[in-house]
C-alpha positions in Angstrom: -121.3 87.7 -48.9 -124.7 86.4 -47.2 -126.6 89.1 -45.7 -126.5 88.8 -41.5 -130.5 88.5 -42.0 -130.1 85.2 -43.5 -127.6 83.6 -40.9 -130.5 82.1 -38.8 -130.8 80.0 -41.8 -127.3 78.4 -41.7 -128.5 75.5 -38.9 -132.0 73.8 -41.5 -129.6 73.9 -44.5 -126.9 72.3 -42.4 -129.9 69.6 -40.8 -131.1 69.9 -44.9 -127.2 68.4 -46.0 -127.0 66.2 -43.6 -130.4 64.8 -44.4 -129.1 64.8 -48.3 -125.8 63.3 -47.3 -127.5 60.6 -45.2 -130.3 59.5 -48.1 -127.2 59.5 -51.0 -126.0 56.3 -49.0 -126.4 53.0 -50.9 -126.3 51.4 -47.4 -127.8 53.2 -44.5 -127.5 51.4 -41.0 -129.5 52.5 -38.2 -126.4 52.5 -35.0 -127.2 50.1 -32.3 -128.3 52.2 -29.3 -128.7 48.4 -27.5 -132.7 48.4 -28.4 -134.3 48.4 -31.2 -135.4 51.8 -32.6 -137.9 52.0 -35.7 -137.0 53.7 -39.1 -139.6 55.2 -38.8 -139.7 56.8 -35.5 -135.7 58.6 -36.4 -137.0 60.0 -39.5 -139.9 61.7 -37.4 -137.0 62.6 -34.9 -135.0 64.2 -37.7 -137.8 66.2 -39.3 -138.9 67.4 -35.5 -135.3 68.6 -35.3 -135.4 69.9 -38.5 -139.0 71.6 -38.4 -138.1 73.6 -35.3 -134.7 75.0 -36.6 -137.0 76.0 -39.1 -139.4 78.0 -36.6 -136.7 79.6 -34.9 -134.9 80.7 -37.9 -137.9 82.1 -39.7 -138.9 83.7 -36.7 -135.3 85.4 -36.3 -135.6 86.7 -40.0 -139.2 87.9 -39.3 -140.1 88.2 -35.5 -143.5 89.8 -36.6 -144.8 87.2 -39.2 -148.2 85.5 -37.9 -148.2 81.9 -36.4 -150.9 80.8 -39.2 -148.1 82.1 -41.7 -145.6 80.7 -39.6 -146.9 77.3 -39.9 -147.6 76.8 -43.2 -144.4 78.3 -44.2 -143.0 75.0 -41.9 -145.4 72.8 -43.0 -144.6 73.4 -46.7 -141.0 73.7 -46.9 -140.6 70.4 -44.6 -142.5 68.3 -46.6 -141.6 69.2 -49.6 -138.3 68.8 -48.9 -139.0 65.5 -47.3 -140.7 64.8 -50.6 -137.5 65.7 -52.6 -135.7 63.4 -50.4 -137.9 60.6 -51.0 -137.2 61.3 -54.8 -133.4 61.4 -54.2 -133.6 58.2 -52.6 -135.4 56.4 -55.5 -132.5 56.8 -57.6 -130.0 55.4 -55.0 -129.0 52.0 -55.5 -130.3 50.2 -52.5 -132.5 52.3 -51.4 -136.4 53.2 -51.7 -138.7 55.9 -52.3 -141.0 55.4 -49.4 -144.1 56.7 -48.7 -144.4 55.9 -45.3 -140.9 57.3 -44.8 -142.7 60.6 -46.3 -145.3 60.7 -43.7 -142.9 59.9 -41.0 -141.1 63.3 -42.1 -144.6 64.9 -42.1 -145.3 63.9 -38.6 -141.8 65.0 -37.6 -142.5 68.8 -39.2 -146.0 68.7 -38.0 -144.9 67.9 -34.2 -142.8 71.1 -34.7 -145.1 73.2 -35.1 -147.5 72.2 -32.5 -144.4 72.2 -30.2 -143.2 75.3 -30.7 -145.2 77.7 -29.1 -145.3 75.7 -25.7 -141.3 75.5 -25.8 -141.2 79.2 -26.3 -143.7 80.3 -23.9 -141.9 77.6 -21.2 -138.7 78.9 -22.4 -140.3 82.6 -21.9 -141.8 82.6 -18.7 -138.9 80.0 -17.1 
């Protein structure tokens, strides 16, 4: 049985599958949301999404850890694992390891962590 202390996790490996699940399609169509959204600008969206589930659940395992600490920890499981994905991808039939997808991802987890402490403090002092 997982130990309660890990549950936070549950929500970035879920975002993590989904990611997985999404990237092991041969064909991937952006939906039609009646404009035209970029690649580029979901994948940043996805890895924003992901990057703070990340933030909250490390922070709900360890409350006391530093924001330095924090951050990196963020930083360097998001990309990496947007690095993996990238790998995944390559050996996908019709689709592409893309660099530019990769910094995307980056951009998405970086955003997080810059975000963060504002949405908690608004969240905080609301």
């Amino acid at each position: 049985m997982i130990s309660s202390k890990y549950k936070p996790l549950f929500f970035p490996a879920l975002i993590a599958i989904l990611i997985f699940i999404a990237s092991h399609q041969s064909k991937f169509t952006i939906p039609d949301f009646g404009f035209k959204i970029e690649d580029k600008i979901i994948h940043c969206i996805v890895y924003l999404i992901f990057g703070l589930s990340l933030v909250y659940s490390l922070l709900t395992i360890n409350p006391t850890i530093s924001l330095m600490k924090l951050r990196y920890l963020v930083i360097i499981i998001g990309i990496l694992y947007g690095a993996s994905d990238e790998v995944h991808q390559y050996f996908i039939p019709g689709r592409l390891c893309d660099i530019y997808d990769l910094i995307a991802d980056s951009f998405g987890i970086l955003m997080a962590v810059i975000i963060y402490p504002y949405l908690s403090k608004r969240a905080f002092n609301a």
